[in-house]
C-alpha positions in Angstrom: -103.7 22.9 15.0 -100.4 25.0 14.9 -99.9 25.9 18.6 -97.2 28.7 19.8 -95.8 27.7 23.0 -94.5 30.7 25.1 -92.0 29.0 27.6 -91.9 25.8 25.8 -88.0 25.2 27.1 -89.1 25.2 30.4 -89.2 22.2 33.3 -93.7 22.2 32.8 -93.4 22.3 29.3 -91.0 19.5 29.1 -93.3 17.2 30.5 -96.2 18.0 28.5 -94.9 19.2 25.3 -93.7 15.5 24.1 -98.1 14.6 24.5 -99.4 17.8 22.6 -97.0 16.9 19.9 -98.8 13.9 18.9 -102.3 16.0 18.3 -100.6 18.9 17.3 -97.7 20.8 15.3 -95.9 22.8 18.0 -94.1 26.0 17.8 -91.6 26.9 20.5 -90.5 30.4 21.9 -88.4 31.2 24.6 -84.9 32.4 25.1 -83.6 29.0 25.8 -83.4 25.9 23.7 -86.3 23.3 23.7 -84.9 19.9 25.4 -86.8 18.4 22.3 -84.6 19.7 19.0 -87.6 18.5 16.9 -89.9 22.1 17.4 -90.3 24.6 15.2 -88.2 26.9 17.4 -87.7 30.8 17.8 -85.8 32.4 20.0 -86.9 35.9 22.0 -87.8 37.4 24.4 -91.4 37.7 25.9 -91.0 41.5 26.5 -90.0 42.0 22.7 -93.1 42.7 20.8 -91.9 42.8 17.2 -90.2 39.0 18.7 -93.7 37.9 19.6 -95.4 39.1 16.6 -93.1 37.5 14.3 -93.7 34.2 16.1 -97.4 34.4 16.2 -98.0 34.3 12.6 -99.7 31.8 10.9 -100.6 30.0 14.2 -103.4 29.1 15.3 -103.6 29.1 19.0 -101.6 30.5 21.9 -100.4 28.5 24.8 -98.2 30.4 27.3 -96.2 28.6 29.5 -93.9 31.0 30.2 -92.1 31.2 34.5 -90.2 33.6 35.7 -87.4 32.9 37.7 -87.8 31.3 41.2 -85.9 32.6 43.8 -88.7 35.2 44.6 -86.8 37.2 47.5 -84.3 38.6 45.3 -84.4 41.9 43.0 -84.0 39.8 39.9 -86.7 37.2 41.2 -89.3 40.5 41.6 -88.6 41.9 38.0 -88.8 38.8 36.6 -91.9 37.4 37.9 -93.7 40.6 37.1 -91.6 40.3 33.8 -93.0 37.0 32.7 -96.2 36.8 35.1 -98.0 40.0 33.9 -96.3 41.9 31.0 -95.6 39.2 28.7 -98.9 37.9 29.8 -100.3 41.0 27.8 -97.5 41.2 25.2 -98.0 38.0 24.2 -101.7 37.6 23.8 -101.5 41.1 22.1 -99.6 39.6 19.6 -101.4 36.8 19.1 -104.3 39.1 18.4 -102.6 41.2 16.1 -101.8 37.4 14.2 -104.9 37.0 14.0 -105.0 34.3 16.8 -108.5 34.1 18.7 -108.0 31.2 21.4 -105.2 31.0 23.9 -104.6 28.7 27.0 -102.2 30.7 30.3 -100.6 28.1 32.5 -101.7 29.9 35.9 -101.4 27.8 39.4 -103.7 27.3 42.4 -100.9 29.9 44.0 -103.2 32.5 43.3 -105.2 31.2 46.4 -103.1 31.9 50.1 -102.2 29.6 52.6 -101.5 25.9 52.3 -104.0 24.7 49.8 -104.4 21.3 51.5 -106.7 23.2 54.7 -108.7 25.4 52.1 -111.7 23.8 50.4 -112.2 25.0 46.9 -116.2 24.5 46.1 -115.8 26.1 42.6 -113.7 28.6 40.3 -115.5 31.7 41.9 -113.4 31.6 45.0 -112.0 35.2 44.9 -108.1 34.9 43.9 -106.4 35.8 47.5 -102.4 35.6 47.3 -100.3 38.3 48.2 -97.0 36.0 47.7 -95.1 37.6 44.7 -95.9 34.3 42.6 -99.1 34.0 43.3 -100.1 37.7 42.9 -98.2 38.0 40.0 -100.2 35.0 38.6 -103.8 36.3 39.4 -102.7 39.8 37.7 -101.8 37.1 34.4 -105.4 35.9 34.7 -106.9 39.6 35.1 -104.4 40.7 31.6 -105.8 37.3 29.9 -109.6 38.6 31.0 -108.9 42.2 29.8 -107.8 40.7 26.3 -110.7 38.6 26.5 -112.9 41.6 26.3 -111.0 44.1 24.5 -110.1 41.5 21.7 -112.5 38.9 21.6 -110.6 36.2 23.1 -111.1 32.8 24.4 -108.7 32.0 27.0 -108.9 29.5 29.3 -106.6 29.7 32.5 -105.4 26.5 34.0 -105.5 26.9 37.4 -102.1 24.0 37.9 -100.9 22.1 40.4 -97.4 20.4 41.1 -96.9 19.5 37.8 -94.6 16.3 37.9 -93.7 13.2 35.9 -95.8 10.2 36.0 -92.9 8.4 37.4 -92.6 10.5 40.6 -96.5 10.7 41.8 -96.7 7.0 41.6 -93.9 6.3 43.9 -94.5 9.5 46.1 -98.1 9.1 45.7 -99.8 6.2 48.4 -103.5 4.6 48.9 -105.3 7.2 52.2 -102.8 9.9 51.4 -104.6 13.3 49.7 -102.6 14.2 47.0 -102.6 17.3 44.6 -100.3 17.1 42.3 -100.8 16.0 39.1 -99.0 13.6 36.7 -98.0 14.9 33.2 -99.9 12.6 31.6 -103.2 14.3 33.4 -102.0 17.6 33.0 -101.2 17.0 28.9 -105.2 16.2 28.9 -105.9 19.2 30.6 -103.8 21.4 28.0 -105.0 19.5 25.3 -109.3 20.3 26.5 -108.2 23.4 26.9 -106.4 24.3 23.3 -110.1 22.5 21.6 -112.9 24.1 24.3 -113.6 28.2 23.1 -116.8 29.3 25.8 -117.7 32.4 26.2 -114.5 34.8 27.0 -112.2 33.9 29.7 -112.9 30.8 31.9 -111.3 29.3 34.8 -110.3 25.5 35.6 -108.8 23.4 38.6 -106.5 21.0 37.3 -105.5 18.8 40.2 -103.7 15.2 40.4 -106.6 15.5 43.8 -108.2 12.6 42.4 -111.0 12.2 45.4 -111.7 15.9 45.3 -110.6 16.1 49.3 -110.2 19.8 48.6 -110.6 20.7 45.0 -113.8 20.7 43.3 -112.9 19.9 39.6 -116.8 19.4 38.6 -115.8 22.6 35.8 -113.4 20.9 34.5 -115.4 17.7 34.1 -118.4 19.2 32.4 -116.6 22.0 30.1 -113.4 20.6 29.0 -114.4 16.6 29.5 -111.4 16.4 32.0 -110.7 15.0 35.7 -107.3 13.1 36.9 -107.2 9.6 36.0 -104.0 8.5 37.7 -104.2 6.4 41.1 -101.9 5.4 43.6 -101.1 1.8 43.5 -101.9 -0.5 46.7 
C-alpha cells in the first residue's frame, strides 16, 4: 500500500514510521525533514491545499500524523494547534478525496477526555469526548472534521485514540510489575497504525490504543475485535 504520512518528521512518527516501512511504501509530508532520508519526501505545508493535493496523488491511503506546536499557552501555541488539529485535519483529508484516496487513519489522543485519565474509567469508545484543554479540544474537533468527511465523501477513517507514545526502550525501564501503566511502546502502537491502515468499517470508527495492558482503566475490547489489536508489551519482574 502507498501511504501518505502527514507529519511523518515528527517525534510519534519517528518511532513508528521505521515498522510501517517494512509492510508498506511510505510517503512523507511535512515542512521539516524526515529523520529517515530513505522516504519519498515532500515538503509543505498542511494549510496549502494545492501542497496537499499534489502529495496525495497516486496514494493509496492517508495517515495524518501531523502536531502542532506544544507550548499551548502562547499565541503561536493557539494558532497552531487549531492550525494542525482542525484545518489541516480537513485540508488534508479533502485532498486525499479529491486523489481519489478512500481510507485514512488521524493520530488523535485520549486528551480528548478531561482530567487525569488514570481516575476515569473508559468502558468503551462512546464516552462523550469532554476536554476543554486547547489540545484536547482541538483534537476532538480533528475527529468531528474526520466524521464530517466520512459522510460527505465516503470515507473510512479510523481515529486512534493514543497514548504516551514512547520507545520500547523507555516503558520497559520506566514500566514495573503492580504499577498501571498507559503508555504505549512503539512497537504496540506500529500494530495499532498498521490494523488501522488494512480495517475500512463502516465510516468513521473510534479506538483506544493504550500500553494499559490489564485494562485498569481502558477498555480496549474494540480494538481487539475490529482491528485484531491489544498491547502485548509487559513489564519485566
Amino acid at each position: 500500500m502507498r501511504v501518505l504520512v502527514i507529519g511523518g518528521s515528527g517525534y510519534v512518527a519517528g518511532l513508528v514510521l521505521p515498522f510501517l516501512a517494512e509492510k508498506h511504501t511510505l510517503r512523507v509530508f511535512d515542512l521539516a525533514l524526515p529523520t529517515n532520508p530513505v522516504y519519498d519526501y515532500h515538503q509543505g505545508s498542511i494549510n496549502d491545499p494545492a501542497a496537499l493535493l499534489k502529495a496525495a496523488e497516486g496514494m493509496d491511503a492517508l495517515l495524518y500524523m501531523a502536531m502542532g506546536i506544544l507550548n499551548w499557552d502562547t499565541d503561536e501555541g493557539h494558532n497552531s494547534s487549531f492550525d494542525v488539529n482542525v484545518k489541516g485535519v480537513y485540508l488534508a483529508l479533502r485532498a486525499a478525496h479529491l486523489a481519489g484516496i478512500s481510507h485514512a487513519v488521524y493520530t488523535s489522543s485520549m486528551s480528548v477526555y478531561e482530567g487525569d485519565l488514570f481516575h476515569r474509567h473508559f468502558h468503551d469508545e462512546d464516552i462523550a469526548p469532554d476536554c476543554s484543554h486547547l489540545y484536547g479540544l482541538t483534537k476532538r474537533m480533528g475527529e468531528e472534521s474526520c466524521r464530517a468527511a466520512s459522510r460527505t465523501w465516503g470515507m473510512t477513517i479510523n481515529a486512534l485514540r493514543l497514548c504516551l507514545p514512547q520507545s520500547e526502550e523507555r516503558w520497559l525501564a520506566e514500566t514495573k510489575l503492580g504499577t498501571p501503566t498507559i503508555a504505549t511502546t512503539a512497537p504496540d502502537l506500529a500494530r495499532a497504525l498498521l490494523a488501522a491502515l488494512e480495517f475500512k468499517g463502516a465510516g468513521f470508527e473510534a479506538f483506544t490504543i493504550s500500553g494499559d495492558y490489564e485494562q485498569t482503566c481502558m477498555n480496549m475490547s474494540k480494538a481487539r475485535r475490529l482491528l485484531h489489536w491489544e498491547p502485548l508489551a509487559r513489564p519485566v519482574a
